[in-house]
BATI-401663 format. One record per atom (N, C-alpha, C): residue in three letters; x, y, z. Coordinates in pm, whole numbers, plus 32768, in hexadecimal, padded with zeros to 4 digits. Layout:
ALAXYZ...
This chain:
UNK5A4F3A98C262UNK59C33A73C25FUNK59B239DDC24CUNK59FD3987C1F2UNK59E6390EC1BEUNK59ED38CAC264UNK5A8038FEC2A2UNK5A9238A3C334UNK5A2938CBC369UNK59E8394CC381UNK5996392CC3FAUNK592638D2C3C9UNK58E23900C339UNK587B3882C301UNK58C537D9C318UNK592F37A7C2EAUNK5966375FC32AUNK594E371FC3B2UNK596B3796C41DUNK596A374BC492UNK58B73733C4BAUNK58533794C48DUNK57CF379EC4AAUNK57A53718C4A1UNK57DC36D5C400UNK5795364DC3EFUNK57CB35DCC40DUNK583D35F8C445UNK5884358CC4E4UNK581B3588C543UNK57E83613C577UNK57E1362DC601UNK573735C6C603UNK571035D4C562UNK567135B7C53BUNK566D3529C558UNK56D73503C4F4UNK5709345FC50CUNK56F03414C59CUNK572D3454C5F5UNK579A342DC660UNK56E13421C6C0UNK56D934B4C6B2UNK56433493C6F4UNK55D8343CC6E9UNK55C93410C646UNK554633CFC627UNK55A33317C647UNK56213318C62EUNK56373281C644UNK56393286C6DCUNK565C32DEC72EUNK564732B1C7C2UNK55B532B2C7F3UNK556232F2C7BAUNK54B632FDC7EAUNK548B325FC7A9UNK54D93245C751UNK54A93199C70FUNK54C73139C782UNK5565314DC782UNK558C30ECC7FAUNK554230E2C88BUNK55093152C8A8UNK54CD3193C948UNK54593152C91EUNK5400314AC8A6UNK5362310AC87DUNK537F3067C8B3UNK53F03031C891UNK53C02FA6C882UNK53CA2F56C919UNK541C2F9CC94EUNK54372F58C9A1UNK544E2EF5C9D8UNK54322EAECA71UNK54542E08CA7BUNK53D42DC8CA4FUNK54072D0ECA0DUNK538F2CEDC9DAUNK534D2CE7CA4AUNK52A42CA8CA2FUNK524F2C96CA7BUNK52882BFCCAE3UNK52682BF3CB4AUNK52A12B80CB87UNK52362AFFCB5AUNK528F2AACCB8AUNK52542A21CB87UNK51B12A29CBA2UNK515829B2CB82UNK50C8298DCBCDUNK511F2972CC4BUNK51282913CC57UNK51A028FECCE7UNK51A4295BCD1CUNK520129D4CD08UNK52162A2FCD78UNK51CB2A7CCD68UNK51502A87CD01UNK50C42AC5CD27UNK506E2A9BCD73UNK50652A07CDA6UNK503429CACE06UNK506F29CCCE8BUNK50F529DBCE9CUNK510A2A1BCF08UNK516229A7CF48UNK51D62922CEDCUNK523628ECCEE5UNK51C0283FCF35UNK52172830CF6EUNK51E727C8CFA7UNK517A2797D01EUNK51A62802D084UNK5160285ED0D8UNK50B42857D090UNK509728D5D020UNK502C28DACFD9UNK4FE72874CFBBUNK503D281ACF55UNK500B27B1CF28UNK4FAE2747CF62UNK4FFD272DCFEBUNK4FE926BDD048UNK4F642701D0AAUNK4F612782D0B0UNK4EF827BFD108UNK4E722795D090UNK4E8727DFD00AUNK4E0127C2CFCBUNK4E002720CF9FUNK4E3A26DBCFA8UNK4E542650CFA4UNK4DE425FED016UNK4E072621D08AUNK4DD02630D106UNK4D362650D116UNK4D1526B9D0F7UNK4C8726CDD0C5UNK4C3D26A8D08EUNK4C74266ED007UNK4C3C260ECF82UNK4C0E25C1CFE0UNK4C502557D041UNK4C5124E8D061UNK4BC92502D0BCUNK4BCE255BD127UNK4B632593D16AUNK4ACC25AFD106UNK4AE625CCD0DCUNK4A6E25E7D083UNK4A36256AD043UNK4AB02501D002UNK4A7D248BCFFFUNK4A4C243ED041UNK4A762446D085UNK4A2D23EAD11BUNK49D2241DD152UNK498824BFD12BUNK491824CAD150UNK48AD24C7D0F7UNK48EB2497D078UNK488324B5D008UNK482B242FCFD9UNK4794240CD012UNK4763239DD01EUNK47752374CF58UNK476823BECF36UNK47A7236FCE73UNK481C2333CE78UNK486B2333CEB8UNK48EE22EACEA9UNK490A22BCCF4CUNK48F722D8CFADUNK492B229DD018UNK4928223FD021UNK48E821DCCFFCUNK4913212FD018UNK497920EBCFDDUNK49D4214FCF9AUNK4A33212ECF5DUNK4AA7212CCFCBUNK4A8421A6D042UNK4AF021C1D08EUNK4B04219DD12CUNK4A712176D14DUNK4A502157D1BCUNK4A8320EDD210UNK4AAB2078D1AFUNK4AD32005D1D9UNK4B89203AD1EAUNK4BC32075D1CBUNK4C452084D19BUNK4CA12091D251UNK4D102039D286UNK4D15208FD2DAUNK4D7320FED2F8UNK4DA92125D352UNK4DDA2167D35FUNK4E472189D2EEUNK4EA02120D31EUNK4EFE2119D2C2UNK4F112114D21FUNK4EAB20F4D1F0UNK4E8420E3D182UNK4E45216BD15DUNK4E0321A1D19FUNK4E04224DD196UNK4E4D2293D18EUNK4E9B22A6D1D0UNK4F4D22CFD1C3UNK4F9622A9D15CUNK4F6B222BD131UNK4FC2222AD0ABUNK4F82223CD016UNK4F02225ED03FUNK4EA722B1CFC0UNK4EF3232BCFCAUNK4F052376D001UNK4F2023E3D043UNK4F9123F9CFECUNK4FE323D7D01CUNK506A23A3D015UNK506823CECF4DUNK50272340CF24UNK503A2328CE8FUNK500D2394CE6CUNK4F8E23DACE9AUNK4F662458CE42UNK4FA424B3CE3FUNK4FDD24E0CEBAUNK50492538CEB5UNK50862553CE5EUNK50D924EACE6EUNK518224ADCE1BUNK513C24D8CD87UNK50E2249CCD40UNK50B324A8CCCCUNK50912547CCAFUNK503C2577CCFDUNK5041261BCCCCUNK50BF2664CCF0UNK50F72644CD2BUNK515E2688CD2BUNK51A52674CCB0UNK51EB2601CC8FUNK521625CFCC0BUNK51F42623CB95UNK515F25F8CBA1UNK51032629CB0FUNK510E26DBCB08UNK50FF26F4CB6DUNK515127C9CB5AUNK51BB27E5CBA1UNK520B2781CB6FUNK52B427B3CB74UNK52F0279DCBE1UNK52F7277CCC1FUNK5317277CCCBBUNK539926F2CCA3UNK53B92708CD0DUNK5421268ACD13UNK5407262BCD54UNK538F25E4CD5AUNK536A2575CD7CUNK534A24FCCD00UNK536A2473CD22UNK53492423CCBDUNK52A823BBCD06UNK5285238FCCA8UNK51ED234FCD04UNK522F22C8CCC1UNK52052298CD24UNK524F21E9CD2EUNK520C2183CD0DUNK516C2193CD39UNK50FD2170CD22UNK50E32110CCB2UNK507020D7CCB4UNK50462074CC57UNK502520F7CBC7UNK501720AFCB46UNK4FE12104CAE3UNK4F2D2122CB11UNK4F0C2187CAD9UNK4E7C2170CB11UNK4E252123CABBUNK4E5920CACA6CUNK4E12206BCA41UNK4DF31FF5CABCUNK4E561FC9CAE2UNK4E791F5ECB40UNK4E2A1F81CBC8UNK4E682017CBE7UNK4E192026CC3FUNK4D9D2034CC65UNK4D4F2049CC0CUNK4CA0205FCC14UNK4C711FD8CBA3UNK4CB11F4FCB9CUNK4C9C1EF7CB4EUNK4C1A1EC4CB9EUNK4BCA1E8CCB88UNK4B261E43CBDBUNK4AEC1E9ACC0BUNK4B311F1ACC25UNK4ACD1FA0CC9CUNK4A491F96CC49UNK4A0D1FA3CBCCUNK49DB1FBDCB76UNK499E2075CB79UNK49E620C4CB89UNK49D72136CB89UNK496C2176CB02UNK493421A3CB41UNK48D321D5CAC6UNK4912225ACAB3UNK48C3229BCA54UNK48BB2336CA42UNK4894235ECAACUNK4811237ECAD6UNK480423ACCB1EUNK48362396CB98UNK4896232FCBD3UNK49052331CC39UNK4958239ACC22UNK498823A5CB8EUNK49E323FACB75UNK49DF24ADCB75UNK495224A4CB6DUNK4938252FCB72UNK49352561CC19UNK490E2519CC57UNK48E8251DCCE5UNK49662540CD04UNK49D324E8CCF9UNK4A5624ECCD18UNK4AAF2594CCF4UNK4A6F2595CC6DUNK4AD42610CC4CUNK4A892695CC88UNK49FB2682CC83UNK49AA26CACCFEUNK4A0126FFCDB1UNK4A092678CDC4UNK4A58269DCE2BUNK4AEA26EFCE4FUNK4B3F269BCDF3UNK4BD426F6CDB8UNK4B8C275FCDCBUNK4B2A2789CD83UNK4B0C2835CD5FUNK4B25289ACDF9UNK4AD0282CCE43UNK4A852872CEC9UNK4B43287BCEF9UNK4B5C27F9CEFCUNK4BCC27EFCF6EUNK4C452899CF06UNK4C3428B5CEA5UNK4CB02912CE41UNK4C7829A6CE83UNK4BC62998CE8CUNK4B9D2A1ACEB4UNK4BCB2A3DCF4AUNK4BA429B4CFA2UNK4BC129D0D012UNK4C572A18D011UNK4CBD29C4D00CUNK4D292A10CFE6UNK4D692A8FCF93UNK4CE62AE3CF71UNK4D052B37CF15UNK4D4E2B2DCEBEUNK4D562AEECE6DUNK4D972AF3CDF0UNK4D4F2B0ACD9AUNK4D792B7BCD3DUNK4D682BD0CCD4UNK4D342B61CC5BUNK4CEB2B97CC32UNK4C662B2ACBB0UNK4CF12B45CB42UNK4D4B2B89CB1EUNK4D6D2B5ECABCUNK4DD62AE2CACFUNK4E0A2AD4CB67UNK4E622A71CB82UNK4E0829EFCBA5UNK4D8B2A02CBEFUNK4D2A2983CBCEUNK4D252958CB48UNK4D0429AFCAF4UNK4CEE299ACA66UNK4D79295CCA4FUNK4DE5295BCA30UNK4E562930CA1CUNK4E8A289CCA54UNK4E5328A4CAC5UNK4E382849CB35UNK4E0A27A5CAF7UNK4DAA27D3CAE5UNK4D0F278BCAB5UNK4D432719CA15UNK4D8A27C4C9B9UNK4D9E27B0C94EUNK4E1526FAC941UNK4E71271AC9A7UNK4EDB26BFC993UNK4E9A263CC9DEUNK4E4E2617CA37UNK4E2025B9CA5CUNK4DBA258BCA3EUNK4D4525DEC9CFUNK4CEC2583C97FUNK4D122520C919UNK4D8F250DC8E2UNK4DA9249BC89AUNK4DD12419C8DEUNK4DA8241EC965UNK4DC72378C99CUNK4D0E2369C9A3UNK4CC323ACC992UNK4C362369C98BUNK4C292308C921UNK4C7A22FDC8ABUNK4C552277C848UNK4C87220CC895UNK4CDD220DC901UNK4D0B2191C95FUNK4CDA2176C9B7UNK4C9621DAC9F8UNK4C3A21AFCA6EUNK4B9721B0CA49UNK4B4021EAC9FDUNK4AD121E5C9E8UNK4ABC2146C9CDUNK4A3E2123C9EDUNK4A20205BC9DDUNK4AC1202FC9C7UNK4AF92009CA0BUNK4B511FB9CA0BUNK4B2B1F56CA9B
């Protein structure tokens, strides 16, 4: 009797630590490869930019810019979100102090702006908790770019 009670609370064991192991599973992936690697990034990257340039609150910021100089907004924003959720990109870029130094960006530039991100994250379907996450890691360069 003791063995078979014995083996019962093996068998109890054996089950409840493998139903633990089967719960946890793989972690959750990167923002990165929730955005969909580089590919993703650069598509809603892409949009932002579109949206900026149609958005009469901020477009005179972008209008003059040319080509090339679009491409390498592009470029830097990329590189930077990618960076900022994990990805293996580094952003090379000026700090965004430097870079938005004389723009004199107001708040309300800034809201307009993250307005747009929004549109360009929805367009792309991405899930509000990875916008939210999104959002979260790139609102601390606004003390560098707001009036500077």
């Amino acid at each position: 009797m003791k063995r078979v009670l014995g083996g019962i609370v093996l068998l109890a064991v054996l089950v409840v630590t493998l139903g633990a192991c089967a719960t946890m599973g793989e972690p959750e992936p990167t923002l990165y490869k929730r955005l969909g690697g580089r590919d993703g990034i650069r598509g809603v990257v892409d949009d932002f930019v579109a949206f900026l340039v149609a958005d009469p609150r901020v477009n005179a910021r972008f209008t003059k810019l040319t080509p090339a100089q679009v491409e390498k907004l592009k470029t830097n924003a990329s590189d930077q979100v990618c960076e900022a959720t994990g990805g293996p990109c580094s952003y090379l870029g000026k700090d965004m102090k430097a870079a938005h130094q004389g723009m004199a960006i107001t708040e309300a530039d800034w809201n307009a702006t993250v307005e747009d991100l929004i549109k360009a994250l929805d367009k792309r379907k991405v899930a509000k908790k990875d916008q939210e996450e999104l959002i979260g890691l790139l609102a601390p360069m606004k003390k560098d770019i707001v009036a500077q």
